[in-house]
N, C-alpha and C positions, 0 to 999 in steps of 0.2 A: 775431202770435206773438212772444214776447220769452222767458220763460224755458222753456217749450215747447221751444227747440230744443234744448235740453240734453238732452235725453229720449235721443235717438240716442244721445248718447255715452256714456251711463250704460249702457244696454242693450248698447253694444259695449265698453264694457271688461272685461265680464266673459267675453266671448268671448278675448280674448288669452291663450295659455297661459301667459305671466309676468305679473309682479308689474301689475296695472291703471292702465293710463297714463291716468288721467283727467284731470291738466291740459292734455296735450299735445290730448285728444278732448273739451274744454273748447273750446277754442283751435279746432279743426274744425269746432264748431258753428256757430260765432257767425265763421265767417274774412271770408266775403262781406258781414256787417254792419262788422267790423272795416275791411274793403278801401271798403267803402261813406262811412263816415262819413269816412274819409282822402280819399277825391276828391270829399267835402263841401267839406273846406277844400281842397281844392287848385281847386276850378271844376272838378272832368272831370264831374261827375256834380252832379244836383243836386234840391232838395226845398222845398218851400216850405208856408208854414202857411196851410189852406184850412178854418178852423172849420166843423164840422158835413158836411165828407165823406165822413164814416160816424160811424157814432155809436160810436164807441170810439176815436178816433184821430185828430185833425187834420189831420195830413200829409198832402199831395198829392207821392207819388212819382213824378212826372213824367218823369222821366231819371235811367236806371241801369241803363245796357244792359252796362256791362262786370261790373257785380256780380252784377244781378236778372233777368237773361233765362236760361235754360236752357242755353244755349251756353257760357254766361261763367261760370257754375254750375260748369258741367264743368267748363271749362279751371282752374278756380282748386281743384277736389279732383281735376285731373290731380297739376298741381305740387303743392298738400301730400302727396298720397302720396308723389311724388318725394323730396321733400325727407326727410320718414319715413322712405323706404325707404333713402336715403342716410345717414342719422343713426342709423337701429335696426339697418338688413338684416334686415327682419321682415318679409318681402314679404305675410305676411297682417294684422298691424298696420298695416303702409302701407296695403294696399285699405279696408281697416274706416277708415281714420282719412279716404279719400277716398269714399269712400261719408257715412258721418258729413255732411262740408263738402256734399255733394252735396245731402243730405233737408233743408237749409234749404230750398231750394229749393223742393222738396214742400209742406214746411210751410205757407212761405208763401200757400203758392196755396190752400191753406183760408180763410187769413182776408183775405186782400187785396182790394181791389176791384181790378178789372180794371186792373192797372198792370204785371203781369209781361209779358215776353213768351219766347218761345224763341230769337231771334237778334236783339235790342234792336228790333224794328220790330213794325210790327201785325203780327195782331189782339193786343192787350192782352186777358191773361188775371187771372183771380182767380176765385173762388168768393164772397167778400165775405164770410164769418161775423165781420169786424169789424161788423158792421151788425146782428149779431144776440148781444147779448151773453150772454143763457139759454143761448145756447152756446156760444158762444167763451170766456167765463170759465170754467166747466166742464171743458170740455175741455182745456184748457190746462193748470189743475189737476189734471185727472187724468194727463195723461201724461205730467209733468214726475213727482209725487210718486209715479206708480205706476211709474214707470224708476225710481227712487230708491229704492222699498222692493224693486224687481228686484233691482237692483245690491246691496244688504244682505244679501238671503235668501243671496250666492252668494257675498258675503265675508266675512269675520272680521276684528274690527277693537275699539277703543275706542268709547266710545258720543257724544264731545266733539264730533268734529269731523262727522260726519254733521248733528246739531243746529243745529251751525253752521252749514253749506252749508243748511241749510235754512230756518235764519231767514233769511240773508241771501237767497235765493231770491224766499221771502214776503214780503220789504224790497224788495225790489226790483218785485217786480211788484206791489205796493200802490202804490207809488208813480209804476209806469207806469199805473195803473189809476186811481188817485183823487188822485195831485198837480196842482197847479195847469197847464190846458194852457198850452205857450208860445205867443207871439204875433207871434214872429220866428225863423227861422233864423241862429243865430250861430254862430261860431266855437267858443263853451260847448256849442252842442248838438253836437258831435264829441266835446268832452273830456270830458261828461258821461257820453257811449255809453261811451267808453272807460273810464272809471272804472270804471264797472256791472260791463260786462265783466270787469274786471282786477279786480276784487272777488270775482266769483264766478267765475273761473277761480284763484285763489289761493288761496280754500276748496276747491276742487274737488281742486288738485294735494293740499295737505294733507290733505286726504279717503282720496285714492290711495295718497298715501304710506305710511297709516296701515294699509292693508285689506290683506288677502290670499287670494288666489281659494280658495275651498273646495273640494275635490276631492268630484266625483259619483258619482266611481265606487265599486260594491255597494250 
């Protein structure tokens, strides 16, 4: 799952009764890949390239109990809500924004092979739909751009910058899906995530900026 996680945040920002903070629910999606790839480079956590371990994905995520176990889940959409709730005083944008950080979590466990777990130790879990890509590219597809035509129906806005979030989406995940696979773990594969990310969370906020929730009511 890569731009799939965005899904959640698109479908909660239009729950917020102000103005739609989707940079900030950008940034929730994707917090534990963000924390992930930072204890890439530091050694806390760690990934190595295992061609043909599923048929969409090289990576062998072998350790990544403070990011990708359920436990570590939580505690890392305890603290962003904190932090939200400390920054906005929106005690129901803080939940929505730690709930958000949390469904990676879920997410993941569709397509992963057995490498999550709930407190970093066995049994390793996953469902494995990277191994079956008739449906993990589908689906992926659909709940990234069917959050996105959500989030539309329910705001008002210019027509520029959604386009954008969405080319850049479809850039993004063409190139996780048909770029050349790497063949070592470096220090570029961190600042590469991180780019991705900071690309389409910079569309995203631009996006927010731009929108304004429609009122349902009558």
């Amino acid at each position: 799952m890569f731009i799939g996680h965005w899904a959640p945040a698109l479908a909660a920002a239009v729950v917020s009764r102000r103005q739609p903070r989707l940079g900030t629910l950008f940034v929730a999606a994707q917090l534990v890949d963000w924390a992930f790839f930072a204890f890439l480079l530091t050694g806390t956590e760690h990934m190595r390239v295992a061609p043909g371990i599923t048929a969409m994905n090289p990576m062998d995520l072998y350790d990544m109990p403070y990011t990708h176990s359920l436990l570590g889940s939580a505690a890392w959409a305890a603290g962003f809500a904190l932090i939200v709730w400390l920054w906005r005083r929106d005690f129901r944008f803080a939940l929505l924004a730690g709930m958000v950080v949390l469904s990676h979590w879920l997410l993941d466990l569709l397509v992963h092979r057995p490498d999550l777990t709930i407190a970093g130790a066995p049994p390793p879990l996953g469902l494995g739909l990277w191994n079956y890509p008739a449906i993990a590219m589908p689906l992926e597809l659909a709940l990234t751009f069917g959050a996105l035509a959500y989030y539309l129906s329910r705001t008002r806005g210019p027509a520029l910058p959604p386009i954008v979030l969405g080319l850049v989406l479809l850039a993004l995940q063409a190139t996780n899906w048909f770029g050349p696979e790497p063949t070592e773990v470096t220090p570029g594969t961190s600042i590469l995530a991180f780019f991705a990310y900071g690309l389409a969370t910079l569309s995203a906020w631009w996006l927010g900026m731009t929108r304004r929730r429609i009122s349902m009511r009558g």
